[in-house]
C-alpha positions in Angstrom: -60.5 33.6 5.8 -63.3 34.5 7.9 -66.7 34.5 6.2 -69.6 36.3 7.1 -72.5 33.8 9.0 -74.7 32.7 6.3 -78.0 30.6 5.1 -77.3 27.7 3.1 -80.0 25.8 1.2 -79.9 22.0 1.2 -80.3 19.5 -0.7 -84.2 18.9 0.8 -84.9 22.9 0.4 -83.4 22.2 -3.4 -85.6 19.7 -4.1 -88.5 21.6 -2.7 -88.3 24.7 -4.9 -86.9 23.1 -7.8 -89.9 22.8 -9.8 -90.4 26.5 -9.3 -87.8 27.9 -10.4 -87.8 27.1 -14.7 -86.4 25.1 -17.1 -82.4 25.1 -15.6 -79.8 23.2 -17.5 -77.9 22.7 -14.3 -79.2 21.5 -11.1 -76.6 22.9 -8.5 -77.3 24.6 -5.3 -74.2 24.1 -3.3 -71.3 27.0 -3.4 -68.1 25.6 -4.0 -66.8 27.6 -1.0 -69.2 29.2 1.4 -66.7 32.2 2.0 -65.7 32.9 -1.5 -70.0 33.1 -2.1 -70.6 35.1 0.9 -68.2 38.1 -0.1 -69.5 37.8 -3.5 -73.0 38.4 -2.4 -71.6 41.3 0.3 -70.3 43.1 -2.5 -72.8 42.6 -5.3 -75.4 43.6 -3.3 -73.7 46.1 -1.5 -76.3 49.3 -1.0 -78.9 47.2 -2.8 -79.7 45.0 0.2 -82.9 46.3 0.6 -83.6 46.4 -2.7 -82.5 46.5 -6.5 -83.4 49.7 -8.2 -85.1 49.8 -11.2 -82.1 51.0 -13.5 -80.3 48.1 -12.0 -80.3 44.0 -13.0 -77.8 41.4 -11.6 -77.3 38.2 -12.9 -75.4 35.7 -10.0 -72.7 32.8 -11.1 -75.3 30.8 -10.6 -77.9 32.2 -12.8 -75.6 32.4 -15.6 -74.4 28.7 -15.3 -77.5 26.5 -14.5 -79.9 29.0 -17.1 -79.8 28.0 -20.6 -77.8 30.5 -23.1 -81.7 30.7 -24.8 -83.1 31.6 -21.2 -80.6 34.8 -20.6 -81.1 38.3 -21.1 -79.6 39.1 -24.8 -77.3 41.4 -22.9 -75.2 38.6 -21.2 -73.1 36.9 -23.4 -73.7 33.8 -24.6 -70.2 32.2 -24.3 -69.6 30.2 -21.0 -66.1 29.5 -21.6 -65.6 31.2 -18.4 -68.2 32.0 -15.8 -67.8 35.3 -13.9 -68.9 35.6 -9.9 -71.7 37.5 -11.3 -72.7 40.4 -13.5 -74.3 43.5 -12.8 -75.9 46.1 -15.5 -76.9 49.4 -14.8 -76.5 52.9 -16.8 -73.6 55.7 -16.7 -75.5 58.8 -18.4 -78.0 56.9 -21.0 -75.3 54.1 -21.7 -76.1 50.5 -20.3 -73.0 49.1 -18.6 -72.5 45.8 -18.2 -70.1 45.0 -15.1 -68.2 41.2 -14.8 -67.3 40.6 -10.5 -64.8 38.7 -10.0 -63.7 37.8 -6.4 -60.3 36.4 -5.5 -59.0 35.5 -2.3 -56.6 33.0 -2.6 -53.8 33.1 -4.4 -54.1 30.8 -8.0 -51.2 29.7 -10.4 -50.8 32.8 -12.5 -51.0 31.4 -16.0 -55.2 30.4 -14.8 -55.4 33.9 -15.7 -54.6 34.3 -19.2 -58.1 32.3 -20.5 -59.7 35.0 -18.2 -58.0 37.9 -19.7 -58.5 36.9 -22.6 -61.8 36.0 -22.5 -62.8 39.5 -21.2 -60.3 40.5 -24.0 -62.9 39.3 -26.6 -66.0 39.3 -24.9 -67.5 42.6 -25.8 -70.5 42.5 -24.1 -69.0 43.3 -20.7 -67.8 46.7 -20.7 -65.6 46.5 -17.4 -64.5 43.8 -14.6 -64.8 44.8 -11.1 -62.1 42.1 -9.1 -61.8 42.1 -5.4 -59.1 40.5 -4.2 -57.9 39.8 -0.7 -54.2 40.9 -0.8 -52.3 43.4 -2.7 -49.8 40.6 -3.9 -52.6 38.9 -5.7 -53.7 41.9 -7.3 -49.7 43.0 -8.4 -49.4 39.5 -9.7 -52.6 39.5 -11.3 -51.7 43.3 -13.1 -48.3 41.7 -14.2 -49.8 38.6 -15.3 -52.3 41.1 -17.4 -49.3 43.3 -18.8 -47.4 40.0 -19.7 -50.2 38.8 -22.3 -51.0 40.0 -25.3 -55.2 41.8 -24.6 -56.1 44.7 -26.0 -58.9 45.8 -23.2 -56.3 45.8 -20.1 -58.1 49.2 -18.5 -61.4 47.1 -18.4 -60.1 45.3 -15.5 -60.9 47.4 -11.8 -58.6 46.0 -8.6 -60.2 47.0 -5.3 -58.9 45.0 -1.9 -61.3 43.3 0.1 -60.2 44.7 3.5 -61.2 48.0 1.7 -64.6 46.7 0.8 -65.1 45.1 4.4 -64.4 49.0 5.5 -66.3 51.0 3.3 -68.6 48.6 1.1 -69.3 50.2 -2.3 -66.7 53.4 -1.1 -63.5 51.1 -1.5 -61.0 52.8 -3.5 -60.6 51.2 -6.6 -56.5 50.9 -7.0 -56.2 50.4 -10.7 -58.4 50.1 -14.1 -60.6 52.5 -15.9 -62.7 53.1 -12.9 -60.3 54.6 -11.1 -60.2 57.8 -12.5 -63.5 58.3 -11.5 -63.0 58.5 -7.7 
């Protein structure tokens, strides 16, 4: 999968700015996979590249793993059972919204999903899961998978292709969840 051309910080950059950064309980700095990171970036900063507005806080995978559960805003949650690709909070009206991103592009043996469903399925803090994937056979597996399991939140969870995204960023159609009746 082609991945966008990207900075990488090593281990010497690391240990530079280490000391700056707080009390971490995890001292990691390489991505698992430099692609999967790049696209999560791409879309969680989307139209916010220049800038986060004020109404607006994201928290990346990163953040959320190496900061300790007493060192996160009280509206993350505090169980790390599962670690999303990042979180981002912002209002609809005068309700705060917290949003899970979740970026798949490869495709994973299906039952990996039910600890995810169900952990969005009980986790109550985040109100809706934004998941790009790369193909629409991922995202029918992924739907059937969801269907197959016994959650009681299904509509929380957004499907929107990647191609889409690669097209027309934040404008990419989102195919099935809750969100989609508000295209």
């Amino acid at each position: 999968m082609y991945a966008p051309a990207v900075w990488q910080l090593t281990k010497k950059g690391f240990d530079m700015i280490v000391s700056d950064i707080g009390e971490i309980s995890e001292k990691r700095y390489k991505p698992h996979s430099v692609s999967h990171d790049a696209w999560v970036l791409a879309f969680h900063l989307g139209e916010f590249v220049h800038g986060i507005p004020d109404d607006v806080t994201i928290c990346t995978e990163q953040q959320f793993r190496s900061f300790d559960k007493s060192l996160l805003p009280i509206w993350l949650p505090k169980d790390k059972s599962h670690v999303p690709d990042g979180f981002t909070r912002t209002t609809f009206g005068k309700k705060p919204i917290l949003y899970g991103i979740e970026m798949e592009l490869h495709a994973k043996p299906i039952e990996r999903y039910d600890d995810v469903f169900n952990y969005y399925d009980d986790e109550k803090k985040i109100d809706e899961i934004l998941w790009v994937v790369s193909s629409s056979y991922i995202r029918e597996r992924m739907i059937e998978r969801l269907y197959m399991i016994d959650v009681r939140r299904r509509d929380i969870h957004n499907f929107l292709l990647l191609e889409d995204f690669k097209t027309n960023g934040w404008g990419a159609r989102i195919q099935q969840g809750i969100s989609q009746t508000l295209l």
